[in-house]
Biopython code that builds the backbone (N, CA, C, O; Angstrom):
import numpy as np
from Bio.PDB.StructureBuilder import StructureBuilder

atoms = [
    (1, "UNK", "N", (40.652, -2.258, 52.372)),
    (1, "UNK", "CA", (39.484, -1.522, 52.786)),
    (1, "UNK", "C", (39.412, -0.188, 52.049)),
    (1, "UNK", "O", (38.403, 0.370, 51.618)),
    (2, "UNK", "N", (40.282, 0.087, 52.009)),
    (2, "UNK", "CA", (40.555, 1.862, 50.997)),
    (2, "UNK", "C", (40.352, 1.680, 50.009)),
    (2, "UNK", "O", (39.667, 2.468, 49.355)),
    (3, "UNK", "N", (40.943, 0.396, 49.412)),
    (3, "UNK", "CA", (40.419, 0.191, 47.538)),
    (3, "UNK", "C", (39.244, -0.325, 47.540)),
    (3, "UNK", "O", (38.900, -0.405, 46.361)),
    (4, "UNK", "N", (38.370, -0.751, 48.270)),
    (4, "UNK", "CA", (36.918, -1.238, 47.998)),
    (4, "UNK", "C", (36.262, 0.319, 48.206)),
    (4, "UNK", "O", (35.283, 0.620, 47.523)),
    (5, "UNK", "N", (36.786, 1.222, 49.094)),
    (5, "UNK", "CA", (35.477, 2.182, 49.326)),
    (5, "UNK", "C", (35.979, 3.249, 48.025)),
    (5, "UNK", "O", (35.105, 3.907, 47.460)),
    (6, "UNK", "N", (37.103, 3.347, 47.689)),
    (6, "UNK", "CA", (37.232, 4.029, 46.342)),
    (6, "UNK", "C", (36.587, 3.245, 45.094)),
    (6, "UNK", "O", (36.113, 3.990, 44.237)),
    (7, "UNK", "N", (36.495, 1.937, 44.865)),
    (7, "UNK", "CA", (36.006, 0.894, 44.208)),
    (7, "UNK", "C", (34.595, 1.686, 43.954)),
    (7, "UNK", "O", (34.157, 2.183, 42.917)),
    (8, "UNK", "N", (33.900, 1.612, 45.613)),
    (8, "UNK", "CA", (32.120, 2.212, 45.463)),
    (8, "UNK", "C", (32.192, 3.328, 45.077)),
    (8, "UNK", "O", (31.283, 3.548, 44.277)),
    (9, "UNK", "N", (33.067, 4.496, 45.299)),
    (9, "UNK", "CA", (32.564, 5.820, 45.696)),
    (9, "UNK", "C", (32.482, 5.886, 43.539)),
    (9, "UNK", "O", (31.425, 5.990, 42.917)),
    (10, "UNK", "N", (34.046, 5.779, 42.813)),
    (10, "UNK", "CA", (33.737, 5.469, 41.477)),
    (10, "UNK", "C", (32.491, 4.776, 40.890)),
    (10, "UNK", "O", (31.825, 5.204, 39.948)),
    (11, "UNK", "N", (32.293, 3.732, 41.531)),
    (11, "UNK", "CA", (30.776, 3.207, 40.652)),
    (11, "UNK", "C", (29.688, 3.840, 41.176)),
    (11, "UNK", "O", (28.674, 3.597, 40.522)),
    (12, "UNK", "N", (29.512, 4.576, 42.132)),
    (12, "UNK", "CA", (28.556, 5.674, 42.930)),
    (12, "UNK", "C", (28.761, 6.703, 41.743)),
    (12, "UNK", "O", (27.829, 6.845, 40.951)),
    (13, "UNK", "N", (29.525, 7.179, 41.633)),
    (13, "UNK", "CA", (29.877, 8.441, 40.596)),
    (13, "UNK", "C", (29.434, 8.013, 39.251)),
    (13, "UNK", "O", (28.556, 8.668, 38.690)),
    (14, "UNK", "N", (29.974, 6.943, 38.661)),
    (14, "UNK", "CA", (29.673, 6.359, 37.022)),
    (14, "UNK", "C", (28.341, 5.602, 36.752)),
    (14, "UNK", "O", (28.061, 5.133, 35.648)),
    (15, "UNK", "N", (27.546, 5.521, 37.848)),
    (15, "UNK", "CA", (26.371, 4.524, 37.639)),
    (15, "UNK", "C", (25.241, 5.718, 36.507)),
    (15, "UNK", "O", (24.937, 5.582, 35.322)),
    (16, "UNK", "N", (24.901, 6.718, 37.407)),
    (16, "UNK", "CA", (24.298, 8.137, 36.885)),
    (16, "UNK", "C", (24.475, 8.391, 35.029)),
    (16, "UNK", "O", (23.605, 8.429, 34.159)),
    (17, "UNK", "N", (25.234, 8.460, 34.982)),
    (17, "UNK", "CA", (25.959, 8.841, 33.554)),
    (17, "UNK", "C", (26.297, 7.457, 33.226)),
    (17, "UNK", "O", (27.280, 7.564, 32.494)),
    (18, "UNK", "N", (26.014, 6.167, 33.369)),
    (18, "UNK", "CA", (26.164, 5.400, 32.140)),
    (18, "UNK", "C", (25.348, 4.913, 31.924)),
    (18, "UNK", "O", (25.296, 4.175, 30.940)),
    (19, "UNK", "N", (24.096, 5.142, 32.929)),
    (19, "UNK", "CA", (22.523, 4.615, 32.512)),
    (19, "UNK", "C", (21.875, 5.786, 32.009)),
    (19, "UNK", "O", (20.833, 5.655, 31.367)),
    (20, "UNK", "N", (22.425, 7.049, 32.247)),
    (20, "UNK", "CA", (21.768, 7.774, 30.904)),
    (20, "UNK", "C", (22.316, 8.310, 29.988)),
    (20, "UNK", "O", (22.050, 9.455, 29.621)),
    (21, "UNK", "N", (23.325, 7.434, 29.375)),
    (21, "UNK", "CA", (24.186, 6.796, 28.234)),
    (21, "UNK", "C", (23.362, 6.245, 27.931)),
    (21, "UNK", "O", (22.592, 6.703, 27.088)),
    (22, "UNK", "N", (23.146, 4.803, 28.596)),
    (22, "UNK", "CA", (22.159, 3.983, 27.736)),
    (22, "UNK", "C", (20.587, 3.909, 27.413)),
    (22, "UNK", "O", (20.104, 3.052, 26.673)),
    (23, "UNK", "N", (19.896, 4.852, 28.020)),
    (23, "UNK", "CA", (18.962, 5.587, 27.818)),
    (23, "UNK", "C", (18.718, 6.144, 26.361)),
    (23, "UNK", "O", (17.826, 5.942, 25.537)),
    (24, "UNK", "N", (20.259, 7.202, 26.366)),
    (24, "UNK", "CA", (19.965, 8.123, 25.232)),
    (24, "UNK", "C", (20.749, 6.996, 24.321)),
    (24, "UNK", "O", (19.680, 6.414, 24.134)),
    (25, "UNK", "N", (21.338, 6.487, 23.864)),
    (25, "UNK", "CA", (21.256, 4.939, 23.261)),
    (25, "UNK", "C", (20.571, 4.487, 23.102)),
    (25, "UNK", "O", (20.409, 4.517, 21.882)),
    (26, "UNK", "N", (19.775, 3.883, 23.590)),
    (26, "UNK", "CA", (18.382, 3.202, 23.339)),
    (26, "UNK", "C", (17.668, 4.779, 22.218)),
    (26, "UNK", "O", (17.741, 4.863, 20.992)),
    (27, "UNK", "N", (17.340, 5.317, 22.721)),
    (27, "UNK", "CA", (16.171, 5.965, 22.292)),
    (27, "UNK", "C", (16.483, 6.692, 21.060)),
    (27, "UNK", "O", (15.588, 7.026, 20.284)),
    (28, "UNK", "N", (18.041, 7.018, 20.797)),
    (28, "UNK", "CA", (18.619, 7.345, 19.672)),
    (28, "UNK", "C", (18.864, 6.683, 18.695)),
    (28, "UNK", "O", (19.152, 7.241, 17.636)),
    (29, "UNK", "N", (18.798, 4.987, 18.837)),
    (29, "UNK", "CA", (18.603, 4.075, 17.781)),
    (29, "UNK", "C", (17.196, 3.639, 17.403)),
    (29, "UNK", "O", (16.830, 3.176, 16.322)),
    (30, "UNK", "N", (16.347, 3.913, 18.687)),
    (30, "UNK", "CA", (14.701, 3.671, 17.704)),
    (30, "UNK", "C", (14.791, 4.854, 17.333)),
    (30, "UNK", "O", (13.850, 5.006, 16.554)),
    (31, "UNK", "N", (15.462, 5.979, 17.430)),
    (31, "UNK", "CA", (14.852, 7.047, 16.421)),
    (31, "UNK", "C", (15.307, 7.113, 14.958)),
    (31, "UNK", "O", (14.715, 7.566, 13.979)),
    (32, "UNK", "N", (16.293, 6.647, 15.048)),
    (32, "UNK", "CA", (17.051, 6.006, 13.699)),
    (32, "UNK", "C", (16.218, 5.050, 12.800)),
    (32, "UNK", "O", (15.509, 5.248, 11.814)),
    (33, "UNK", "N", (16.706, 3.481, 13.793)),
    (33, "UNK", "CA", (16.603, 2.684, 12.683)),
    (33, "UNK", "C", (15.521, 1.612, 13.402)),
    (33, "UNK", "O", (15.223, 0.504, 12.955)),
    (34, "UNK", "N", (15.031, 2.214, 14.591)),
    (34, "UNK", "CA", (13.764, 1.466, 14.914)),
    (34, "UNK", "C", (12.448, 1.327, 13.983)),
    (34, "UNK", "O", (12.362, 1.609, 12.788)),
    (35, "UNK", "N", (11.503, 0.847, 14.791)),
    (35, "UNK", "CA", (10.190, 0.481, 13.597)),
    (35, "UNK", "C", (9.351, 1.950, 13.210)),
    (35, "UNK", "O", (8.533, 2.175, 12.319)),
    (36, "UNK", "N", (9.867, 2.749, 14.171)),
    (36, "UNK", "CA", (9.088, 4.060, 13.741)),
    (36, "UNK", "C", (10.232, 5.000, 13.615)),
    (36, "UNK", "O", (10.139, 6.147, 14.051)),
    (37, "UNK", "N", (11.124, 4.635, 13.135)),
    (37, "UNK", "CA", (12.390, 6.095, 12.532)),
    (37, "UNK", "C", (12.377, 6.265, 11.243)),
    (37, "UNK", "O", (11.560, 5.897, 10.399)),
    (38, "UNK", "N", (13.987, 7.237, 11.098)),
    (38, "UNK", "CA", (13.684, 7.601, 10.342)),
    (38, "UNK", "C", (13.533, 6.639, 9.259)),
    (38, "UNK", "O", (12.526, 6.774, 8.564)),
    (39, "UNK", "N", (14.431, 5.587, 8.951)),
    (39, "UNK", "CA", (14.502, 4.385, 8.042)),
    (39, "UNK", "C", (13.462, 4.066, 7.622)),
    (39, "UNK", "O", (13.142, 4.112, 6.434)),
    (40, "UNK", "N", (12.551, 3.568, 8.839)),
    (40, "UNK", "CA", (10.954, 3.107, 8.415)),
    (40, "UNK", "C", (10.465, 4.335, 7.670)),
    (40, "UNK", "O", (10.250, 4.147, 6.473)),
    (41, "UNK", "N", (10.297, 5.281, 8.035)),
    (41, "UNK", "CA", (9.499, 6.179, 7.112)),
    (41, "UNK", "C", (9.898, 6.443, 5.745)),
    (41, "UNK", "O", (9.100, 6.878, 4.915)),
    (42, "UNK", "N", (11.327, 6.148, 5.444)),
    (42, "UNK", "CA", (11.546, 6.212, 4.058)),
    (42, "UNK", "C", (10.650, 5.436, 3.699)),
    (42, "UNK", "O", (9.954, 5.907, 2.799)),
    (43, "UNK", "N", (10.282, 4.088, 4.147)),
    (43, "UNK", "CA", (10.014, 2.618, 3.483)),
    (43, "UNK", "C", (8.566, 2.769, 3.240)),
    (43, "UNK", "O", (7.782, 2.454, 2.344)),
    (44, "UNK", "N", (8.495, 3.543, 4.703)),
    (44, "UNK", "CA", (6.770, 3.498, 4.462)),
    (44, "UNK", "C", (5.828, 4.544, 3.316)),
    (44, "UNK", "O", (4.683, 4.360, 2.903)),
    (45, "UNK", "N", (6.863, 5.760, 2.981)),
    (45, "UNK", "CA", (6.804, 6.711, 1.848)),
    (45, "UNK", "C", (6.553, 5.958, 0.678)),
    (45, "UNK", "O", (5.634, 6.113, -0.126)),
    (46, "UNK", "N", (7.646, 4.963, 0.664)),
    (46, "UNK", "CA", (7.666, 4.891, -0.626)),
    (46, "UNK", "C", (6.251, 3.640, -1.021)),
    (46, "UNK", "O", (5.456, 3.619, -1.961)),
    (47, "UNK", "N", (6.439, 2.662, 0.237)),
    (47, "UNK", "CA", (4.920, 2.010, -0.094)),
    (47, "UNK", "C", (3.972, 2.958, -0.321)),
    (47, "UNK", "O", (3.466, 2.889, -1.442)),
    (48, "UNK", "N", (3.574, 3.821, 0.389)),
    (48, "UNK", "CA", (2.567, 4.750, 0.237)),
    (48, "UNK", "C", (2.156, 4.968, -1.042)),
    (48, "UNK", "O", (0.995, 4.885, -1.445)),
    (49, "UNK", "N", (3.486, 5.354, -1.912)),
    (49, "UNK", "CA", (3.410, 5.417, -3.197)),
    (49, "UNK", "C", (2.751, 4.906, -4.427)),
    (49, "UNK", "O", (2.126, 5.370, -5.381)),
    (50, "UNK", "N", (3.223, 3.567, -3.927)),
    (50, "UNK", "CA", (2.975, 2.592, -4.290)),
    (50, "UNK", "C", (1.477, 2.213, -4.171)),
    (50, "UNK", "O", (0.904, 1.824, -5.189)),
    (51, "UNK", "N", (1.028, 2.271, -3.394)),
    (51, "UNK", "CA", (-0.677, 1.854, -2.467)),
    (51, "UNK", "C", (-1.530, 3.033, -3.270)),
    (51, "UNK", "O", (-2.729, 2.876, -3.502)),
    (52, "UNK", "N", (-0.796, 4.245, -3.680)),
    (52, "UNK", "CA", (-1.353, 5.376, -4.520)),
    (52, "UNK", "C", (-1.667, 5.197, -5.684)),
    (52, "UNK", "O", (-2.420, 5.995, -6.243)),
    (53, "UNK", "N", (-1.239, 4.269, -6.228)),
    (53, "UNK", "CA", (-0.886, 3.973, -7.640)),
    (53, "UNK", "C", (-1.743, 3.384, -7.449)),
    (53, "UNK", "O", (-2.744, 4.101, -7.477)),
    (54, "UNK", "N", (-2.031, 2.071, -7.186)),
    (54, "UNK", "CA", (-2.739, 0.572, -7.050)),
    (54, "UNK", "C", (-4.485, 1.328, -6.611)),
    (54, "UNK", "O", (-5.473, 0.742, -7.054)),
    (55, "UNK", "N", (-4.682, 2.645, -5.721)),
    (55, "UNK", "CA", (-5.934, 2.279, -5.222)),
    (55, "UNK", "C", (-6.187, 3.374, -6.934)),
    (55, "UNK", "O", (-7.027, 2.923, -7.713)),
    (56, "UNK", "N", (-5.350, 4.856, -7.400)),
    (56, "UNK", "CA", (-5.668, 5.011, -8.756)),
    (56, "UNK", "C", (-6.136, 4.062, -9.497)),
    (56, "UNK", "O", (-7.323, 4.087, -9.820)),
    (57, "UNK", "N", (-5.396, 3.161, -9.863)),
    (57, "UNK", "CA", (-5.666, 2.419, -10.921)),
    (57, "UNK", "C", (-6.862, 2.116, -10.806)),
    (57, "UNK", "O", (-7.687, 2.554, -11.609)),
    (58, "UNK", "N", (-7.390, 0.876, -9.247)),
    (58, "UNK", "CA", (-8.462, 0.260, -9.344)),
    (58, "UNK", "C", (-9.935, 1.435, -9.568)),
    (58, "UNK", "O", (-10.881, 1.275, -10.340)),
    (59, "UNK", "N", (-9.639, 2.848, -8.394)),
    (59, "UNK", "CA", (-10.356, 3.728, -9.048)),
    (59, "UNK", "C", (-11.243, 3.662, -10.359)),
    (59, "UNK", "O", (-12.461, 3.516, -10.455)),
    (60, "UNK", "N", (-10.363, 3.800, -11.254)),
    (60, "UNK", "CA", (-10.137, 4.021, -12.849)),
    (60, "UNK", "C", (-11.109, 3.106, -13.571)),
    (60, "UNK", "O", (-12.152, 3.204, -14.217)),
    (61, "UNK", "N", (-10.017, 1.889, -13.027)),
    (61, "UNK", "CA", (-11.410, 1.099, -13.595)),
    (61, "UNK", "C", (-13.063, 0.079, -12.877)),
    (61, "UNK", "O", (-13.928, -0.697, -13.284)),
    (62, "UNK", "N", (-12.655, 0.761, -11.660)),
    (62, "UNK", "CA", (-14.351, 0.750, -10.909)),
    (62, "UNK", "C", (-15.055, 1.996, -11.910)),
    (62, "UNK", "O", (-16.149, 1.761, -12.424)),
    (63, "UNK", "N", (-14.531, 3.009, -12.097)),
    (63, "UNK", "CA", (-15.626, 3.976, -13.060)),
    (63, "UNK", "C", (-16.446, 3.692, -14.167)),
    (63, "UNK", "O", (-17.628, 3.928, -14.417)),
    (64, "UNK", "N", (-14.962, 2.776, -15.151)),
    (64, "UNK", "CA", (-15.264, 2.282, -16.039)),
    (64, "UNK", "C", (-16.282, 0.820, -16.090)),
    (64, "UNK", "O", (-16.889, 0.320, -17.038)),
    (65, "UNK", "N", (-16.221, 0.589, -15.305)),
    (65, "UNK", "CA", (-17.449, -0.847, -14.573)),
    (65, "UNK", "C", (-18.694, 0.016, -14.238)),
    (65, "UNK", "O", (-19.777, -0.503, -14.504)),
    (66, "UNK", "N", (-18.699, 1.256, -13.693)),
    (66, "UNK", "CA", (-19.501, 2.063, -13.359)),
    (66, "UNK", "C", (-20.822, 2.571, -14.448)),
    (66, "UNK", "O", (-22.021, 2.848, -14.469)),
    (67, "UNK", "N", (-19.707, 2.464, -15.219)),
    (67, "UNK", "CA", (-20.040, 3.053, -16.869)),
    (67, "UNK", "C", (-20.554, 2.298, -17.304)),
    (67, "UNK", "O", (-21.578, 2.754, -17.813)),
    (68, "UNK", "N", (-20.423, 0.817, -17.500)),
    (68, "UNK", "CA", (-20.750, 0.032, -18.276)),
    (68, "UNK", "C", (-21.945, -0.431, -17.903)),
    (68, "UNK", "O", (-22.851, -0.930, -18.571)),
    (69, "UNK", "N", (-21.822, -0.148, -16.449)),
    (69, "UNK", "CA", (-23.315, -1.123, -15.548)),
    (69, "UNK", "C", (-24.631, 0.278, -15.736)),
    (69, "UNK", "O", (-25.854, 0.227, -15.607)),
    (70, "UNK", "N", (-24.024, 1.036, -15.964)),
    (70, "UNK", "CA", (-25.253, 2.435, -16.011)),
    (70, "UNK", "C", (-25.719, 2.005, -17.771)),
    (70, "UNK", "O", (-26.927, 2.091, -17.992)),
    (71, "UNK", "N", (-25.198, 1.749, -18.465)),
    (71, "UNK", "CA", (-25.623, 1.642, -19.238)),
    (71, "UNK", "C", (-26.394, 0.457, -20.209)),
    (71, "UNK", "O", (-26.693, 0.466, -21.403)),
    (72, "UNK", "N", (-26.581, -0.617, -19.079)),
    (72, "UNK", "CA", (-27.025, -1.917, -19.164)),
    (72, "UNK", "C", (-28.434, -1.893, -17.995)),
    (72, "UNK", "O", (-29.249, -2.793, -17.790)),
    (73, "UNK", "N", (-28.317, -0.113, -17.171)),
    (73, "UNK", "CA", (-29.802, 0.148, -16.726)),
    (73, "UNK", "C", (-31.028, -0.148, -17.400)),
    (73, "UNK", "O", (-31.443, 0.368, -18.438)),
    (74, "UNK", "N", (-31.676, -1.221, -16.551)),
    (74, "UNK", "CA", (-33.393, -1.431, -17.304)),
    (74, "UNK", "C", (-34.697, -0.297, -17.520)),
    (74, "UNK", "O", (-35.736, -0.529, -18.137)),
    (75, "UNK", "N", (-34.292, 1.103, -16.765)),
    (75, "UNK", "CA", (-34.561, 1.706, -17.358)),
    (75, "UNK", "C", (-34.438, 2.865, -18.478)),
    (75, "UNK", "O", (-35.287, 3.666, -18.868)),
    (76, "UNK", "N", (-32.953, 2.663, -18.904)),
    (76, "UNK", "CA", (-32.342, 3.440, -20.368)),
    (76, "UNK", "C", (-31.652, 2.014, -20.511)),
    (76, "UNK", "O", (-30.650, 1.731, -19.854)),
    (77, "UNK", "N", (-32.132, 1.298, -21.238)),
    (77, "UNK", "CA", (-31.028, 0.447, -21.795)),
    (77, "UNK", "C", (-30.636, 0.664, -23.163)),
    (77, "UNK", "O", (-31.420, 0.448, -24.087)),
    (78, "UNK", "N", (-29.188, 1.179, -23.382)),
    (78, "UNK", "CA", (-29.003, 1.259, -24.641)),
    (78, "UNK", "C", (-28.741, -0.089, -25.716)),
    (78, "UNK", "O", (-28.369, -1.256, -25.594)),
    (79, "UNK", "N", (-29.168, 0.813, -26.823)),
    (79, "UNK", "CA", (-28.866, -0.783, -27.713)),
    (79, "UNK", "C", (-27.769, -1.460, -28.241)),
    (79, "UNK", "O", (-27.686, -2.673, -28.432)),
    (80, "UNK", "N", (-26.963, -0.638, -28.455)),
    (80, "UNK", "CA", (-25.541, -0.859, -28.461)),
    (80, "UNK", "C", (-24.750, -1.979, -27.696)),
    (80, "UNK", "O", (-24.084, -2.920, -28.128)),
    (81, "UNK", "N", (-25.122, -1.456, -26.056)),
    (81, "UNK", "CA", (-24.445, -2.239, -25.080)),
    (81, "UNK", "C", (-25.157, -3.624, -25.125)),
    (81, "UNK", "O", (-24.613, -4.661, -25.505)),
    (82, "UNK", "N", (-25.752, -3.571, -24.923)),
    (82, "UNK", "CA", (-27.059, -4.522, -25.323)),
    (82, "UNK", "C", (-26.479, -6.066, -26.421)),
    (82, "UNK", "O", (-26.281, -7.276, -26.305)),
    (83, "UNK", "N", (-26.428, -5.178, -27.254)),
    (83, "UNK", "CA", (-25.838, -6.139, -28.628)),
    (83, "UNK", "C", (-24.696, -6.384, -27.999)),
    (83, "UNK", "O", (-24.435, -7.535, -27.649)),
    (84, "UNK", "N", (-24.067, -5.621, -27.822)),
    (84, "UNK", "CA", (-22.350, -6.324, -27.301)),
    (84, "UNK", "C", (-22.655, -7.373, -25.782)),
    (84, "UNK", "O", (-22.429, -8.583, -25.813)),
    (85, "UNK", "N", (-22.839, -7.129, -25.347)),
    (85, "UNK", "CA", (-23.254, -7.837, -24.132)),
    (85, "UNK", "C", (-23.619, -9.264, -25.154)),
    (85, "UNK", "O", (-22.799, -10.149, -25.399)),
    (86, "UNK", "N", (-25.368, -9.214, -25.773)),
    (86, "UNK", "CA", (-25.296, -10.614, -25.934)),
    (86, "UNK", "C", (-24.731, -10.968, -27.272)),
    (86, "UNK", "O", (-25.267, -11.979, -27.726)),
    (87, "UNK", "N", (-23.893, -10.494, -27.974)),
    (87, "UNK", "CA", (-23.284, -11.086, -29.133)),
    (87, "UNK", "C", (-22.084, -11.646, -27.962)),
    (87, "UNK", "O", (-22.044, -12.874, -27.891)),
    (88, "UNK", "N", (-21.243, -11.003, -27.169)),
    (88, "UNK", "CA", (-19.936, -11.737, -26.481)),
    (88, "UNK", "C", (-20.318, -12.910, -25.518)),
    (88, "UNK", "O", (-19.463, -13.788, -25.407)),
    (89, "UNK", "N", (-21.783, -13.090, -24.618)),
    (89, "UNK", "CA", (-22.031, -13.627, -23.840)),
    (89, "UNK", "C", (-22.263, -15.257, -25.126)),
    (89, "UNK", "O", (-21.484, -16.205, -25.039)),
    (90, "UNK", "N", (-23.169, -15.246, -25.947)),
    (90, "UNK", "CA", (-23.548, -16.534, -26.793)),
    (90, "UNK", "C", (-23.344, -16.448, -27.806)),
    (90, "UNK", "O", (-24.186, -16.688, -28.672)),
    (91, "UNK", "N", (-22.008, -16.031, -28.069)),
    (91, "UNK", "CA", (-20.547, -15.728, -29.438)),
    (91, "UNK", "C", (-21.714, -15.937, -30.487)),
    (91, "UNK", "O", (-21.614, -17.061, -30.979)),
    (92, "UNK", "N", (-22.436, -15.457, -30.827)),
    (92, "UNK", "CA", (-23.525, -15.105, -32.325)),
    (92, "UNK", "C", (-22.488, -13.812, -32.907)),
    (92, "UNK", "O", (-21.596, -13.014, -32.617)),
    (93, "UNK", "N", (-23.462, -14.362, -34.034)),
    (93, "UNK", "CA", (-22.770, -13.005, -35.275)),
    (93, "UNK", "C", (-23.781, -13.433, -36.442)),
    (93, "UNK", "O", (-24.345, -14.509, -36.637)),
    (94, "UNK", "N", (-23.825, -12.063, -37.248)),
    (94, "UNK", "CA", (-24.427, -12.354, -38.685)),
    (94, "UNK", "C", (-23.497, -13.134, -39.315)),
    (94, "UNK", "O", (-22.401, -13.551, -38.940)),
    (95, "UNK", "N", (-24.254, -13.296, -40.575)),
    (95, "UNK", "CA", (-23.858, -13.485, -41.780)),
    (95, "UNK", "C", (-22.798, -12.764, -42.390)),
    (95, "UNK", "O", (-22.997, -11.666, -42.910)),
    (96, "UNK", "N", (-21.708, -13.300, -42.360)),
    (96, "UNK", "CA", (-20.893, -12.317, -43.591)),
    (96, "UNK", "C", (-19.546, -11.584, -41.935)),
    (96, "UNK", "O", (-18.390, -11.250, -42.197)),
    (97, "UNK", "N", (-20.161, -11.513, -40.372)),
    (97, "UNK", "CA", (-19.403, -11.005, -39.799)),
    (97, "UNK", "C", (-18.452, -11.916, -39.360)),
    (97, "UNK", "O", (-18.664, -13.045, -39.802)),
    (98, "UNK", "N", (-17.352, -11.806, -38.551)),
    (98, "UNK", "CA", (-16.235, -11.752, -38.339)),
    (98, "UNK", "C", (-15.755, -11.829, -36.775)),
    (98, "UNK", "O", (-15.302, -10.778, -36.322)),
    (99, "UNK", "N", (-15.806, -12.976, -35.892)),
    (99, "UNK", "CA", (-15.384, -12.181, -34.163)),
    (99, "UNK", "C", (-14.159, -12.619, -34.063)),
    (99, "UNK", "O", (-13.659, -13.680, -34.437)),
    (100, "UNK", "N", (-13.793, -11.870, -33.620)),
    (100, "UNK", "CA", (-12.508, -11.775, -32.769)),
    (100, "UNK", "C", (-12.399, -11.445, -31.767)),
    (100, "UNK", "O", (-12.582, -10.256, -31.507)),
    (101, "UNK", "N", (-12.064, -12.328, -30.811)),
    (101, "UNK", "CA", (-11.754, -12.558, -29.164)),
    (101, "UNK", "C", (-11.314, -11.693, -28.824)),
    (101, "UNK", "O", (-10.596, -11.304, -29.745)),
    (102, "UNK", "N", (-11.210, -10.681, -27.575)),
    (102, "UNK", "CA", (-10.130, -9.634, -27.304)),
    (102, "UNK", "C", (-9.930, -10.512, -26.144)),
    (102, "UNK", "O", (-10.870, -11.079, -25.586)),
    (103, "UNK", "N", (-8.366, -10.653, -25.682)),
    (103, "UNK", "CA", (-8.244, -10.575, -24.418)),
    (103, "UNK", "C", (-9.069, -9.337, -23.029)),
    (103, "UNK", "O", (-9.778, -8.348, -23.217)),
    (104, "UNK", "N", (-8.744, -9.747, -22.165)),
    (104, "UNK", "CA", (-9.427, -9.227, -20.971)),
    (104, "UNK", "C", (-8.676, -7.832, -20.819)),
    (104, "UNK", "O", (-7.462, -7.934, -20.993)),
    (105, "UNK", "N", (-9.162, -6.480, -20.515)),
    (105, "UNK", "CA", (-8.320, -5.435, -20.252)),
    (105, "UNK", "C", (-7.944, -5.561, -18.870)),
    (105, "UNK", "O", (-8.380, -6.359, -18.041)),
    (106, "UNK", "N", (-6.796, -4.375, -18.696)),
    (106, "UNK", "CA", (-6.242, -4.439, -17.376)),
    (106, "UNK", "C", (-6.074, -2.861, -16.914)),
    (106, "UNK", "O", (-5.614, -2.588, -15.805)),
]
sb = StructureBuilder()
sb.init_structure("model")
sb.init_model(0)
sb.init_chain("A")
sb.init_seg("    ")
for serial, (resi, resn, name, xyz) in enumerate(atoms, 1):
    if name == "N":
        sb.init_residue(resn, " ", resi, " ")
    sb.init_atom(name, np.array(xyz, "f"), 0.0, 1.0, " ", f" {name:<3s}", serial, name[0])
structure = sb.get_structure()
């Protein structure tokens, strides 16, 4: 009877402090290496980076599409673009010229 009520009065005493042990356990490993710690945020930095690059680039060359379509406007149409447009669209050429295919830019 004496070792059971010392038995409780100890797990009365240790219950307090080992559930907020595991509390600050828990909450000290999602702050770590959970989906929003610190770990993830390296990862997500560096995608970021990455996603920086990729929306630059496409940027870059939406302008350059930008460019090309302003200048194939029906009301300034230049002649230049014009010729290139339909010499590449129905591969014509003079007399005496020369085509050569370019691959596609990137």
């Amino acid at each position: 009877m004496r070792m059971r009520r010392r038995v409780s009065e100890n797990f009365g005493r240790l219950a307090v402090p080992v559930i907020c042990c595991a509390v600050i356990g828990y909450f000290g490993y999602s702050g770590i290496a959970g989906s929003r710690g610190l770990v993830a945020r390296n990862d997500s930095q560096a995608e970021l980076a990455v996603r920086q690059n990729d929306l630059a680039q496409l940027q870059r060359e939406r302008r350059a599409l930008q460019h090309r379509i302003s200048l194939l406007n029906s009301k300034a149409l230049d002649p230049d673009m014009l010729d290139e447009v339909a010499r590449g669209m129905l591969s014509q050429s003079r007399p005496g010229e020369v085509a050569v295919p370019r691959r596609a830019q990137r």
